[in-house]
N, C-alpha and C positions, 0 to 999 in steps of 0.2 A: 649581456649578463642575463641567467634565466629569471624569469620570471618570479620563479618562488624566491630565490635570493633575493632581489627588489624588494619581495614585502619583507620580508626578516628586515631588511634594512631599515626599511620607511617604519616596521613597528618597534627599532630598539632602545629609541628614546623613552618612548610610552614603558617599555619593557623594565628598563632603567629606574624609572621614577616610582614604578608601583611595585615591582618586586615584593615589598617588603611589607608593603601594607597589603599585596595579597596574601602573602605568607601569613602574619597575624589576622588575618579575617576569616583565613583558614582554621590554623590552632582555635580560635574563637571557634569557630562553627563545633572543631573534633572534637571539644571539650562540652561543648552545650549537649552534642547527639551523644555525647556518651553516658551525661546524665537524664538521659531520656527512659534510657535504660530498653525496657523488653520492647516498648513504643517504637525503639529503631529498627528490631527485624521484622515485627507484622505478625500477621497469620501462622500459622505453625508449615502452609505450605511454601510462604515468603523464606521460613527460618531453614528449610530442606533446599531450597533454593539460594538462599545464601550460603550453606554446606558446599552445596557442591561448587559455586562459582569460585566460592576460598581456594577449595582442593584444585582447581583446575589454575587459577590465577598464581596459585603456590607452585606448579608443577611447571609453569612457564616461567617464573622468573626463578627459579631453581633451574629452568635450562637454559638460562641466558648467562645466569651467574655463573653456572660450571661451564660453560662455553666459555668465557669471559675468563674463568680462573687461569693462574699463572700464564697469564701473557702481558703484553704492554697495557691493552685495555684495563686489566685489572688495576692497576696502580695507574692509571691517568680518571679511574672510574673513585677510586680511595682517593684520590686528590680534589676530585669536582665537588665529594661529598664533605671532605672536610672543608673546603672555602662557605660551601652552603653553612657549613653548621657555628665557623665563624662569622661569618658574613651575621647570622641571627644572634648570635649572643655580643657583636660590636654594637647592633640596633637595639638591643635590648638596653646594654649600660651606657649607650651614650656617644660611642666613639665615629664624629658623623666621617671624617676624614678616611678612616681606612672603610667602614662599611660602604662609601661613595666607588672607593676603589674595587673594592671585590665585589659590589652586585654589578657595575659594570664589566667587571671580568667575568660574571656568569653568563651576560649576555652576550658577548662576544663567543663565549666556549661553546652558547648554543648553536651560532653557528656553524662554529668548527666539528660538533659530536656527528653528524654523518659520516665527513670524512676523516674522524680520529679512529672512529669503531669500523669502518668498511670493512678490516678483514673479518671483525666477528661477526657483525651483521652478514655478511656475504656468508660466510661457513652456516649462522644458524639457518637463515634462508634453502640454503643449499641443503639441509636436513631434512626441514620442515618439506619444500618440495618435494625429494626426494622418497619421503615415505608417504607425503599425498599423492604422487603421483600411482605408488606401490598400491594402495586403496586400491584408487580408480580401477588399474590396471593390471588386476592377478592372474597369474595363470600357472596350471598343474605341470611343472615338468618333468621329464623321465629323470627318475631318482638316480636307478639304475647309471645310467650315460655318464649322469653329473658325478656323483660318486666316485667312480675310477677316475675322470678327466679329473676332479677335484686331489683325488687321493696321488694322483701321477703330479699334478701343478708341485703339491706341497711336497713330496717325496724330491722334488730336483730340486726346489729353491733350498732346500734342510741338507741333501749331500752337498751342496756344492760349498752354504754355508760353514759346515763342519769341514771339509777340506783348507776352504781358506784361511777359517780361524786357528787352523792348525798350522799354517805356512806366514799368518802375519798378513793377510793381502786385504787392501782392504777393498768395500763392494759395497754400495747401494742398490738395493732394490726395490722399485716401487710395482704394489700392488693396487692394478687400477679396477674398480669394485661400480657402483651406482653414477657417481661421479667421473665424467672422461674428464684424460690428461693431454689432451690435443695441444692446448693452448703451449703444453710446456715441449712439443716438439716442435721445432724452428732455430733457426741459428744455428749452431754447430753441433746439432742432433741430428744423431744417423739411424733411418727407419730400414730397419734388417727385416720385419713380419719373418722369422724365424720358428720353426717348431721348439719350445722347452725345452729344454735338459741340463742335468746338471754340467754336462761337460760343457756345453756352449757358455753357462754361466762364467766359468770356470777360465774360460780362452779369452771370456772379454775382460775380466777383471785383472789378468795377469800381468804382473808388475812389468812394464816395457810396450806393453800392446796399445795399440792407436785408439782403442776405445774405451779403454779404463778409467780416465778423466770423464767424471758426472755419474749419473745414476744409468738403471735399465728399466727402462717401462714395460711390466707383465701384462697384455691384454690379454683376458681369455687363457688359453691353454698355449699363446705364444709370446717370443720376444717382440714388441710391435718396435721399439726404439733403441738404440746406446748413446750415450755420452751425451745424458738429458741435463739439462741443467732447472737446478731448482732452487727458488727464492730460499733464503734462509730463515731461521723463527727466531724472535725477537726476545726468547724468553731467557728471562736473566739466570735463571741457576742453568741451564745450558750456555750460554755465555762462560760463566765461569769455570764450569767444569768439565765442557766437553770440546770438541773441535767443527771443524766446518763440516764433515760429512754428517755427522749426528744431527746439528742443528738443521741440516738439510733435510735429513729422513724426519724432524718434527717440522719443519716446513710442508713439507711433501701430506701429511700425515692430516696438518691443518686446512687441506683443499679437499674442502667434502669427507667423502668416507672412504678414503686410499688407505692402505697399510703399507707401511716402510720396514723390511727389513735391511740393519745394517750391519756389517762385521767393522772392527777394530781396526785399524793398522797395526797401530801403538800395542794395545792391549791384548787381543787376538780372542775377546770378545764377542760374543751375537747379543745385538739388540731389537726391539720389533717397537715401532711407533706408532700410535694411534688416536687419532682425536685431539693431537697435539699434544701425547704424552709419549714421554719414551721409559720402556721396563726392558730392563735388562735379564737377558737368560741367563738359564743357569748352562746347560748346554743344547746339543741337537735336540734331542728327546724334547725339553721344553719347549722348543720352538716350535716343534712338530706338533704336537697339544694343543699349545695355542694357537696355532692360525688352522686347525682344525674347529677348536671353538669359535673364532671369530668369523670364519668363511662360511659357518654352513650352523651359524646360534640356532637356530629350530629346528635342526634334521637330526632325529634320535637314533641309538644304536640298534634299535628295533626296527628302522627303515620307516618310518612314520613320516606322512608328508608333512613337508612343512607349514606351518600357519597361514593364511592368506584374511583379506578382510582387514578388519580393525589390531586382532594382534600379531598381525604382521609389523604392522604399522607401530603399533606399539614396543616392539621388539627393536624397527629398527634405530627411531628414539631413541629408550633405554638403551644401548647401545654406547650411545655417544653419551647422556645423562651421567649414566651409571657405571664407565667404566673400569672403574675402580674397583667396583663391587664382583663384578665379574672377574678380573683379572687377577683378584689379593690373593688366592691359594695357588696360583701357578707360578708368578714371578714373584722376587724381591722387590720391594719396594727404593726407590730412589731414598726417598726420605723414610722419617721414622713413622711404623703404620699408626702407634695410636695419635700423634698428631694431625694423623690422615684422617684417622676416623671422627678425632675430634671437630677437625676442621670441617666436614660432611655432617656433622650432627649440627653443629654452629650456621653452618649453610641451608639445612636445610629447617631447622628454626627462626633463623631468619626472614626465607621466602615466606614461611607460614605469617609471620609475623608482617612482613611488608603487604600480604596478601589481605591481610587484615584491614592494616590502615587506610590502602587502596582502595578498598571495597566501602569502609567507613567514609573517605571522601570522595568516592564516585557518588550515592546515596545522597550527599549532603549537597551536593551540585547540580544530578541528575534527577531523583526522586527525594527531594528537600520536605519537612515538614511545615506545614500549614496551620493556621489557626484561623476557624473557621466560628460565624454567630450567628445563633438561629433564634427568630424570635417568636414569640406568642404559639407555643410547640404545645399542643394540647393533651391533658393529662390521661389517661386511662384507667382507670379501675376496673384490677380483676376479682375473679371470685369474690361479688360483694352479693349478688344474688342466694349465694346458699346460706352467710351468715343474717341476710336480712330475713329468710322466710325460719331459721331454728330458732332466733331470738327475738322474732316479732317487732322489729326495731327496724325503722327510718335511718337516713343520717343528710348530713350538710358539711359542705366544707369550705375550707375559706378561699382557697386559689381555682381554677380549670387550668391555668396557662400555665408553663413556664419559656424562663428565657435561658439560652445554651451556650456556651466557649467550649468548642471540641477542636483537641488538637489532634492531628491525620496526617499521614504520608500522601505524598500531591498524588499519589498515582489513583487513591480511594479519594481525595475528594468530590467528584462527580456524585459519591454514595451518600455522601452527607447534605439531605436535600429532609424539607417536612415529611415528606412522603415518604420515607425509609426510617426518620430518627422515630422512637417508640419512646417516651416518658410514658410511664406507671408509678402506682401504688397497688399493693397487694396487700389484700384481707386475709389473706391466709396467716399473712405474719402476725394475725392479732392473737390474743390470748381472751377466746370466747367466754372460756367461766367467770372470766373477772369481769366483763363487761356484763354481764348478766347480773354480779353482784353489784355495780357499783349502781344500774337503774335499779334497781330493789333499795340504795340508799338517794337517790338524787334523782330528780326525771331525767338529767343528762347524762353523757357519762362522755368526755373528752380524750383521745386518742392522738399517736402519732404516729406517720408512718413515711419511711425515707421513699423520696420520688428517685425510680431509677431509671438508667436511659441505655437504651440499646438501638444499636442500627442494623436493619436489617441486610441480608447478605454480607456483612463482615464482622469476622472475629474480633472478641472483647480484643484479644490484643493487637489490633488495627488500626485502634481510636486510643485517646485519653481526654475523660471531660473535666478540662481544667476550671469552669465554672458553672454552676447551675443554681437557677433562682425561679423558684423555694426548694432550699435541700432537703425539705420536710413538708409533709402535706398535713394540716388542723384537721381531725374528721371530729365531729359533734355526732353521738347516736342519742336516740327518743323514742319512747314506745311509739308502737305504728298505732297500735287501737289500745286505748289506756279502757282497764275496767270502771264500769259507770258507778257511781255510790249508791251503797244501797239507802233507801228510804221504810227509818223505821215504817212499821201499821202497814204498808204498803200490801195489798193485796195480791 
């Protein structure tokens, strides 16, 4: 048994028992930091920094969840969510019997979620790689060359298509792209490495021929296989509504980044599958368009090379993310579009939203708030020099010290040390004329001024000083040289 299984094991008792009081100790925490308020994001370059981690946190699980969309994952993922959310509301009113049940059924599930999700884990992996490795590894190539080889690939697969769909015959074809299809030639796959064309297409699909049973693998500008066989896709509205070669061509479609085109038997139909969706054409023409869009997404009709770098990379992501977006004006939609859109609006409000929460309890676990006491913090007085020499006045006061409760994100507290925190009172805030009048009635004249505290090198909104003692500083002023009396007769 490996290793990591052991511990999963050996921790799912503990797993078992606390679930739920980490759950509520959690809520507790996301509810406390949220009445923190601006104290939760810091500095304004903390707050630019939590922008973008959002955006970025949002765009990941936005590509996991449309990875994830209409396949088995997705409803074994809507199942795991709703045990969780009952699981919490049995704990909440009481009911210990079935909550005993379902938070042990969550632990269990967590073992099983590697091997429940493997095909979409394996597909997003296989993205993600795929366009890291594109980064690393760019290079210029003859436009020229590609273009015709490109333009000759898509001109046979499109005749041969439109022939067949015209005769009834049906035909799989997979387009092998970033991702090889190695793994799926073995068994009773026959490697022809053939030059393209439509007629060749045409001879192997032909109703009666020894190679028409299974798909044909496009490598490059040739036939590399026939009579491929490919896992089928799990996904339920294909189940219902289509047959095995389709479910094959989104099979096919969900290993990496292959394009499936497939014609009808039945229907006399061209379909084109991708990223594990399947859009139906309208005829050749469309087909043609699109796997010209899809094969060559950055090479403009200007001959402009293509992007390399970061929006390469980016391109080939949104790709698979996005493509829906890409695809809505050239084919029909399976389903109804504004349900499509809604559900992409919902989805992608969502991620923002999860992205949030995530980030709010990464925060509370990783850079947690602190409350920190500082004592005998000595006070400051500014600008008292310039009101002491215009009004001739002294003063005294009743405190030097104060004592501090500053509450700080753990990452700044090292900042909050005597040596950084700043207690003051400022003279400026006083009102000099009245103080002028009030010694011309009283030799004293009694003042108040609020003691403020700042730390140096971090932003007011970094800190919050939840207590400070004295909130107010007593100053007493007194003439500094009081006039002598004069002495009648005095000479």
């Amino acid at each position: 048994m490996p290793a990591s299984l052991v511990l999963i094991l050996r921790m799912l008792p503990f797993a078992s028992s606390s679930l739920m009081e980490a759950f509520r100790s959690l809520v507790v925490d996301f509810e406390q930091n949220l009445r923190l308020g601006w104290l939760l994001f810091g500095s304004p370059l903390d707050i630019v920094r939590m922008i973008l981690d959002i955006l970025v946190t949002s765009f990941v699980i936005y590509f996991i969840l449309k990875v994830m969309a209409d396949t088995r994952a997705w409803q074994l993922f809507k199942g795991i969510l709703f045990i969780l959310i009952f699981a919490a509301l049995s704990d909440l009113i009481g009911l210990q019997t079935i909550n005993y049940l379902l938070v042990n059924s969550i632990s269990v599930l967590a073992i099983g979620f590697v091997v429940i999700f493997q095909p979409e884990l394996r597909r997003a992996l296989e993205t993600v790689g795929r366009n890291s490795l594109r980064l690393l590894f760019t290079s210029v190539p003859e436009y020229d060359n590609e273009s015709r080889s490109l333009h000759n690939i898509i001109e046979s697969i499109v005749i041969a298509c439109e022939h067949m769909a015209l005769t009834y015959t049906g035909a799989l074809i997979l387009i092998e792209r970033e991702t090889k299809l190695g793994e799926l030639v073995q068994g009773t796959a026959v490697v022809l490495d053939s030059a393209l064309s439509s007629t060749l297409l045409e001879q192997i699909f032909y109703k009666g021929a020894p190679l028409h049973d299974g798909a044909v693998l496009v490598r490059g500008d040739r036939v590399h296989a026939a009579r491929v066989h490919v896992p089928l896709s799990d996904n339920y509205h294909l189940r219902r509504d289509y047959g095995t070669r389709h479910r094959a061509a989104v099979g096919a479609s969900e290993i990496g980044d292959t394009i499936s085109v497939v014609v009808s038997e039945e229907r006399g139909t061209i379909s084109l599958a991708m990223a594990g969706r399947l859009y139906p054409m309208r005829d050749g023409d469309a087909l043609r368009s699109l796997l010209h869009r899809v094969l060559a997404p950055s090479e403009k009709a200007s001959g402009k090379r293509r992007g390399v770098g970061l929006r390469n990379m980016f391109s080939g992501v949104q790709s698979v993310v996005s493509l829906d977006d890409e695809l809505e004006d050239a084919t029909p939609q399976v389903h109804d579009r504004r349900a499509e859109r809604r559900s992409r609006i919902l989805l992608r409000l969502g991620s923002v939203g999860l992205a949030v929460a995530l980030w709010i309890v990464v925060q509370v676990n990783v850079n947690p708030i602190e409350e920190l006491t500082l004592q005998q913090v000595p006070i400051q007085v500014l600008h008292s020099q310039s009101l002491m020499d215009e009004l001739n006045v002294n003063y005294s006061r009743d405190v030097n010290v104060a004592n501090l409760r500053i509450r700080v994100r753990q990452r700044y507290s090292g900042k909050v040390t005597r040596d950084n925190v700043v207690a003051s009172i400022d003279f400026d805030d006083l009102d000099r004329a009245s103080i002028r009048v009030g010694l011309k009635e009283s030799p004293t004249d009694t003042r108040t001024l609020p003691v403020r505290i700042e730390i140096a090198d971090l932003s007011d909104y970094a800190y919050q000083v939840i207590l400070r003692y004295p909130t107010e500083q007593l100053i007493t002023f007194y003439k500094a040289n009081p006039e002598p009396a004069t002495v009648p007769g005095g000479g």
